[in-house]
Structure formats: C-alpha cells, structure tokens
N, C-alpha and C positions, 0 to 999 in steps of 0.2 A: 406617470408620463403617458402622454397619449399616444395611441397608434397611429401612423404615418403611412399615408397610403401613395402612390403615385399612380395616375391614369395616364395612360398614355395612349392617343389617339389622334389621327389628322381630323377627326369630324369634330366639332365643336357642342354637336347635340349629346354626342354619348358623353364627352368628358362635363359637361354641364349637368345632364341627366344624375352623373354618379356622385358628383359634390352634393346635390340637391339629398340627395339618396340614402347619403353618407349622415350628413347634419343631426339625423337625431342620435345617432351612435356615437357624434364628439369624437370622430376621427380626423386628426388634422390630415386633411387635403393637398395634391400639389399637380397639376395639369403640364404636359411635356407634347409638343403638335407632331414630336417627328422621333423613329428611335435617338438619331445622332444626339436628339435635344436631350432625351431623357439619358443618355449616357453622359454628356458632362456633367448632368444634375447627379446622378449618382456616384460620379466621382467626386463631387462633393462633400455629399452627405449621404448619408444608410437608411434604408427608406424597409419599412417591417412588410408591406405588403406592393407589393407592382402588378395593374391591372392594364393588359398591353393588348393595344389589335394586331392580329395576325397581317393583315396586309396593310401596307403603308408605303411612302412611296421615300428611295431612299433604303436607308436601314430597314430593314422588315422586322415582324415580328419574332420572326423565329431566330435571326441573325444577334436581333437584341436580348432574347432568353439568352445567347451561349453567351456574348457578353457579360452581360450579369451575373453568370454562373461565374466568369474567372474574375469578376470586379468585388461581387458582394454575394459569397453562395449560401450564405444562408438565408438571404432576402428570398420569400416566395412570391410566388409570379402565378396570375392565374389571365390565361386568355382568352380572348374574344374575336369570334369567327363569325361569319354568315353561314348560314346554316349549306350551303355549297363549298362550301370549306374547311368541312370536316376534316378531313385525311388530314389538310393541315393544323388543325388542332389536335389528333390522334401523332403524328407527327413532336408535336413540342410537348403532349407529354411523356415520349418516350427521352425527351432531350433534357426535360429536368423540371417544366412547369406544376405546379400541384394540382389544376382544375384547369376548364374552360368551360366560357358561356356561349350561347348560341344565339345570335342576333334574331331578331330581336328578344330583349328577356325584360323583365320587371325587375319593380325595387326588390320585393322580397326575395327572389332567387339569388341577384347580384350580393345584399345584406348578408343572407345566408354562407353563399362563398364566402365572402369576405371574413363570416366570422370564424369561419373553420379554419380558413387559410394564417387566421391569425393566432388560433391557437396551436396550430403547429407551429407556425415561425418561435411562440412561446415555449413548447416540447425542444425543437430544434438548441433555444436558446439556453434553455436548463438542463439538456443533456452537454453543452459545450461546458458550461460553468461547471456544473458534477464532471467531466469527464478530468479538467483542467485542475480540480480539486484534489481529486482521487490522483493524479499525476503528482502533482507538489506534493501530497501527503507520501507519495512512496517513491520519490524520486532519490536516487542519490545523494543528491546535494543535501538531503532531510537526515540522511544517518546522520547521531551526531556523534562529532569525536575529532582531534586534528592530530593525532600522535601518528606515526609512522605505520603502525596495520592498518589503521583506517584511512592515510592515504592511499594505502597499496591496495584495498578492498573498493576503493572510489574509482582509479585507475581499472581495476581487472572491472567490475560493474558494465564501465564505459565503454570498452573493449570488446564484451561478450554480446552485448543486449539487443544489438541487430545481428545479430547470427542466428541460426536456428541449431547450434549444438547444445545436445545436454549438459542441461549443469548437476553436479553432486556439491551438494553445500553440507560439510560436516560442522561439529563441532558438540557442548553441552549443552542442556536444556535453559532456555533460557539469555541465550545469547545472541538470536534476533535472524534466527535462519528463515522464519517466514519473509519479514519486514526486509531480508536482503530480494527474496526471491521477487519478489512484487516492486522494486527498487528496478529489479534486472527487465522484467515485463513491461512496466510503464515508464521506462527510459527508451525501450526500445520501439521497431518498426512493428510489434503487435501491440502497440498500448490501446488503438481501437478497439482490438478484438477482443474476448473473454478471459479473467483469472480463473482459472478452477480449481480449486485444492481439495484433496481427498487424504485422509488420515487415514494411513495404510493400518493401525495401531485401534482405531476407535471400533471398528467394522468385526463382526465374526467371518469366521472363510467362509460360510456360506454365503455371505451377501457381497463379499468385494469384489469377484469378480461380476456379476451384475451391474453394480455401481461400475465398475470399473467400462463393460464393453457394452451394457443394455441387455436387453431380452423383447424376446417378442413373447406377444399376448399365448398363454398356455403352454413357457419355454418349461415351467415347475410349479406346480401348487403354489395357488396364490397367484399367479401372473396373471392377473383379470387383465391387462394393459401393457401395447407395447410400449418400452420404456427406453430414453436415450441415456447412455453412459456417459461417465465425466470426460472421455475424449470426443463423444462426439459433441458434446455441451461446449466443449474448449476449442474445437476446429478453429482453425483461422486465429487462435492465441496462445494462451501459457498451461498446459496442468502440471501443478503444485503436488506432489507424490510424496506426503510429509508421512516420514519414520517410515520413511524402504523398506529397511532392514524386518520389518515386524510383517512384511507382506509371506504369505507361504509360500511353500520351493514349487508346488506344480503352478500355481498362478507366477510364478516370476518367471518361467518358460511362454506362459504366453505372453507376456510382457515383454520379456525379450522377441519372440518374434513379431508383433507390434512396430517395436522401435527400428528391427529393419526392416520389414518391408511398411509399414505406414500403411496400413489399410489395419480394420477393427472387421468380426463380427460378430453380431450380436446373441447371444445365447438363446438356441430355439432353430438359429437363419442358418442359412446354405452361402447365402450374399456375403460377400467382402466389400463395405465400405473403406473409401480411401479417406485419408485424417490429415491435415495440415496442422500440428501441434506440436510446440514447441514443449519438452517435457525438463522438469525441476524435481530432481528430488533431494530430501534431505535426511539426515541420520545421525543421531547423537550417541549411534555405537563405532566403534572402530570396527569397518566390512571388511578389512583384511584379515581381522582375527575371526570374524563371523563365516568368513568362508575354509576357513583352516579348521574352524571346529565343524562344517558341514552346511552350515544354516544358511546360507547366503550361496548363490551360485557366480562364481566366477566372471563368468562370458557376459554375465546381465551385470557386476560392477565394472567393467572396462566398457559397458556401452553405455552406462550413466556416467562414469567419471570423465567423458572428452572434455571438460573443463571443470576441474575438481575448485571446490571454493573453501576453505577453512577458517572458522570464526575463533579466535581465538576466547580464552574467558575474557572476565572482567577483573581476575586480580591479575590477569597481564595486560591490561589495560590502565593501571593506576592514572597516568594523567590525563586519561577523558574523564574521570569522575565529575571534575570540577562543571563543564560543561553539561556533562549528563546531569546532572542536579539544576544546573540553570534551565535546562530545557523543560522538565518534570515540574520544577515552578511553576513554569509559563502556562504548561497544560493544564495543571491540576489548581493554578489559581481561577484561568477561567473558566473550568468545569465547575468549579466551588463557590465561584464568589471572594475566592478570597484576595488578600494585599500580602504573601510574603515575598518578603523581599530579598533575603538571601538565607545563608545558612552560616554560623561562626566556623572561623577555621578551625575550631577545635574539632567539630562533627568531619571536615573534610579529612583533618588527618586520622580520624578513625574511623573513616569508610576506605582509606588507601589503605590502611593494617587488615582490613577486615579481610575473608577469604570470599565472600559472595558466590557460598555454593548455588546458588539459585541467579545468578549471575545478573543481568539487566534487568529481566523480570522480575527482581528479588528487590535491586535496588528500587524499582518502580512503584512497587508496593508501599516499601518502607515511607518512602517520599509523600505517595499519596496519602498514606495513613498520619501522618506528622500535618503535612498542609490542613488537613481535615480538622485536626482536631487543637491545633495550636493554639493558644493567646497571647500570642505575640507577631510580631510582623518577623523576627527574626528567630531560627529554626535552632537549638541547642544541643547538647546530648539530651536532656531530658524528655526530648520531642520525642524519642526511639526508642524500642524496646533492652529494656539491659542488656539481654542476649547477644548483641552486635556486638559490644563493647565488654563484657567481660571473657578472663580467660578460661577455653572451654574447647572444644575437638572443633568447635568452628571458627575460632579464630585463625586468623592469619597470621603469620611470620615472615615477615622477610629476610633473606638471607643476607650474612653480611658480606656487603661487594664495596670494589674499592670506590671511593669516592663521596662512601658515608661519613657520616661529621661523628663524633665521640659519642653525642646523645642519642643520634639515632641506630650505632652498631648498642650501645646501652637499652634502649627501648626494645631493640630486636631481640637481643638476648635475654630482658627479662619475659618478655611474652610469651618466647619460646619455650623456655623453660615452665613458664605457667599453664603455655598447654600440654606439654609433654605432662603434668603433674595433675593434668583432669579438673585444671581452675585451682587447686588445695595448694592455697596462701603460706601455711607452713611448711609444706613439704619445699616449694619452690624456693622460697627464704633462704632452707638451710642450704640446698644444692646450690645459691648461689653465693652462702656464705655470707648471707646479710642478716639484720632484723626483723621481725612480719610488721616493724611500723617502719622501717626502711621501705619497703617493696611497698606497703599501702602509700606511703608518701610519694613514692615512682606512680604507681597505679593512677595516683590523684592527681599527677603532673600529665599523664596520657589522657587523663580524660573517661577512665575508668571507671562506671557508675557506682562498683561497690565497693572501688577505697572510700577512705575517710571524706566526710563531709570538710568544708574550711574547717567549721568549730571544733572537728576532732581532729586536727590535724595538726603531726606534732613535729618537732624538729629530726632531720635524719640524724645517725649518729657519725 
C-alpha cells in the first residue's frame, strides 16, 4: 500500500511544489487550503504523513498539530515555517510534530523528511501491532480453562491488574505462575511500560544483588561499567521476582527495604534512586513453612503477600483438560504444519486419571511431542508415551466421591490398587481378589497400554 501524504497549505505554490516533488517516490498525495479543511479530511480517512504550514489563516498550524494528535496520534506531522518563524516551529515540536522545514527548502530536503517521517510513523506502527500482540497473547482472557478456579483466577486477574499491590503467586512447577503474572501486567494500567523477570533460583548470591539494584563502574572486580538493575530496567512497569523463596536472607532485607520505601541504590553509589515498580513474585514452596524453618524472613512475606494468588495443579483441574488440549492443537498444528484434528476420548479419559506431576507444562510437552510425530489426523493412546497410562507411582487415582457411576468407583479402585503395588499386575489381582486376565481385561477397557492387545484379549471370569 502506498504512503499517503497530506499537505496542508493556504499557498498553492508550496502544495503543488510537493506533489511535483513527491511523484517519483509513488506517494499518494492529497492537498487541504485551510487547517479546518484538512481536519474534516482527516476525519475521514488516516493519512501516514501531514505536512502543515505553521501560519494559516483560520485554524493555524499549531492549533491543527493538537488536533491531530487527539483525532489520529499516530499520524506524524512535520511543519513548515519561514525562517522568521522559528520559535514557532521550536514551539510544535515540543507539541508533538516530528520535524520542520524552513521556507524556503528544496525537493531533496522536503523528500528526505518525508522519508524519515515515514519510517517512523512505520516503527510507531509495528510497535502498536507487537504491543497489542504481546497483550492478547498474555491477557486474561488467553488463560485457558472455564471450570470454577479459573473463573475465580479471571475475576481476582481483573481486580488486581491496575493496582500497584504486590502479588505472591504460589503454587507447583509448572502450573503457569509466569503466564498468570504477565496476564496481571498486560491487562493492567502498566501494560506500556516494561515486564522484567528475574529468576531469583538461576543467579549465584554474588550476582543477584547486582542484577537486582545495578552497580557502578569499579563497585567489585570486574565492574568495567556502570550497570542498571532489573528494577531500575522495570521503572514505570512490572518486575517478575520468579522463586522468591530461593533469594538469600541478607539480600531479602534489602528487598524488603526496597518495597517500602521505593527508591534502589546501586552498589558502589551513595545516591538513592526513586522506582515506580509494580513487583510479582512467585514460589512453588510453601513460605510459611520456609519461614518456620528459618529460610525465608517473615516481614518480607507479608509485604509480597498483599494479594496472595494460588494456582492450583492440574489434576485439580480435571475439566479444563478437554480445552487445554484443543488449545495445544491449535498452537503446535501451526508451529508444525500439521492437520490434527482432535484427540479420542479414550486419551482424554486418561489424562483426567493421570496425576500431571509436571502439571500444564507436562501436559504441553506431551501434546507437542504426539502432534509432531503423528500419522494421523486424529491423536490415540499410542501417540504418548506408555508411562502416562500405565500403573506406576505417577499415576493418578481418584478418590471415590459420591456421584460416581459403578465403572468409574471400579476403575478407581483398580488403579489404586495397581499403584499402591508399584504397577505388579499380580500382586494387585490377588489384593483385589480377581484374575491377572481379569485386571488386564479392565486395564484394556481403560485404555492401558500394557494390557492385552484385542487379539490377546480374553473373556473375564
């Protein structure tokens, strides 16, 4: 699509001058004699470049930049002055224009703005699309799941995300404590500004506090360079403070003083920088026991927990599977190239049995690894590794609650039994008083990779 330029000018010589001017560059053109003229045009339509004279009679130039700024603020504006009229062009670009030219000027100078002016409006343009991107991709609405915790996790999200209180997001590995945090950031009134996460866990103590508040140039051997830390990186947004609990006790005292007074300073400096930073952190240990046994300081989890966030697993989640699995298609067909289409319900009811110590993350894997390699459009048990489906210290058991049907308190209690027996088919048999081609015949009926095949499969007794 071509670039669209608007002049706007009461003289006839300058807006003729710059169509003429314009022509080999294949920008379409469009001439406006007065501001008020070129404000209905731009209520129209969205023009990529506007090249405006500063004095006109009526709307003025400068009147018509703030226009523009609340009609179409992404559209840049570059003006044009008599060289007596500078202040006035010093002037509109503190008001928002990106250039001005200085009467008189040539093609080539005019050409030159223009091109510049138009690779910004293009930056302007691709930073809105990635910003809007990176929004949908971490926004709330993008968790997926519609069971009751993950209403209640949609709702608190919405709730918190223009606040500036910290959040503690617990839960286990694997259950999407980043993916909430960045949900909470780009739903909220800092989605502008910076994510910064720092893995309190990856870092040795020498280096975290560093990363954490900066240094200046010759703060410690090796400090060739002053260096800004992840809060002052994050000012004006989110830092992400992943596995707290694994931060050391003297660095979580200055962490805590940080959090209340809001000012950082840098290691090496005397200066207190002040920090506008909203802070997230998260932890897949339980901080009450971490601080009962010593390791965690008290005073610094009651100043991250002002909106505690808890993720539950994913075998308490059994009826988002179905969904989390449509979603994981969707990704991993179009990363891949591939066409599947769904998954048999025999695979969903044995990822609901399943325990998913590795929880979301676990199941993401599994999913990817099965799309990858399928030949079929439709996903089976045989798409997944045996280990899911046979019994083993990772299998799952549900307990039996009221409102289960005969087969399925029957399924639960042979499972249960098969893993209390370390997967060993005859021990479990006798405990439960059956056959071992009884129980392979149940096994073959769940879905069980290493009962009997059809052809070996015999009548129960």
């Amino acid at each position: 699509m071509k670039p669209n330029i608007l002049i706007v000018d009461d003289e006839h010589l300058i807006t003729d001058f710059l169509i003429d001017t314009f022509k080999p560059s294949d920008y379409e053109t469009e001439t406006a004699a007065s501001g008020d003229e070129a404000v209905e045009m731009i209520a129209r339509r969205e023009y990529d470049l506007i090249f405006s004279d500063v004095r006109m009679p009526g709307l003025n130039g400068l009147e018509l930049l703030r226009r523009i700024k609340k009609i179409a603020p992404e559209t840049v504006v570059v003006m044009m002055t008599a060289y007596g009229s500078v202040q006035d062009a010093v002037q509109a670009m503190k008001s928002g224009a990106y250039d001005y030219l200085l009467k008189p000027f040539g093609p080539d100078q005019a050409t030159l703005v223009a091109q510049r002016a138009l690779e910004r409006r293009q930056l302007v343009r691709e930073n809105r699309i990635l910003r809007n991107e990176v929004a949908a991709k971490y926004s709330f609405e993008n968790l997926v799941g519609k069971s009751k915790p993950m209403e209640r996790l949609y709702s608190l999200i919405e709730s918190v995300s223009n606040s500036r209180a910290t959040v503690l997001i617990s839960g286990e590995s694997g259950t999407g404590k980043e993916l909430v945090a960045k949900a909470i950031h780009y739903h909220g009134n800092r989605q502008d500004g910076p994510f910064v996460a720092l893995n309190c866990a990856a870092l040795p103590e020498a280096l975290i506090e560093s990363e954490l508040f900066g240094h200046e140039k010759g703060a410690f051997t090796n400090a060739v360079r002053q260096k800004k830390g992840h809060f002052e990186i994050a000012d004006g947004g989110t830092l992400l403070l992943d596995e707290v609990s694994e931060m050391p006790p003297g660095l979580q005292a200055k962490l805590l003083r940080v959090l209340q007074e809001k000012e950082i300073q840098r290691l090496g400096s005397e200066a207190k920088l002040p920090i506008d930073v909203r802070v997230i952190a998260t932890s897949n240990r339980h901080l009450q026991t971490e601080i009962e046994n010593g390791n965690f300081r008290e005073d610094l989890y009651y100043r991250l927990n002002v909106i505690p966030i808890h993720l539950p697993p994913l075998r308490e989640l059994t009826a988002d599977i179905p969904s989390l699995v449509e979603h994981f298609i969707n990704i991993y067909n179009a990363e891949n190239n591939r066409a599947i289409k769904r998954v048999t319900d025999r695979v969903i009811d044995l990822f609901e049995g399943y325990a998913w110590p590795g929880n979301i993350r676990e199941l993401e894997n599994y999913m990817e690894r099965a799309i990858v390699i399928a030949g079929n459009e439709t996903l089976t048990p045989d798409d997944f590794p045996s280990e899911l489906f046979t019994g083993g210290v990772r299998r799952s058991t549900e307990a039996i609650r009221s409102g289960m049907t005969i087969r399925e308190m029957e399924r639960s209690l042979i499972l249960k039994t098969l893993e209390q027996q370390g997967g060993n088919q005859t021990k479990a048999a006798d405990l439960l008083a059956i056959s071992t081609r009884t129980l392979r015949n149940k096994l073959y009926e769940y879905g069980v990779k290493e009962a009997k095949t059809p052809a070996e499969k015999v009548d129960t007794e």
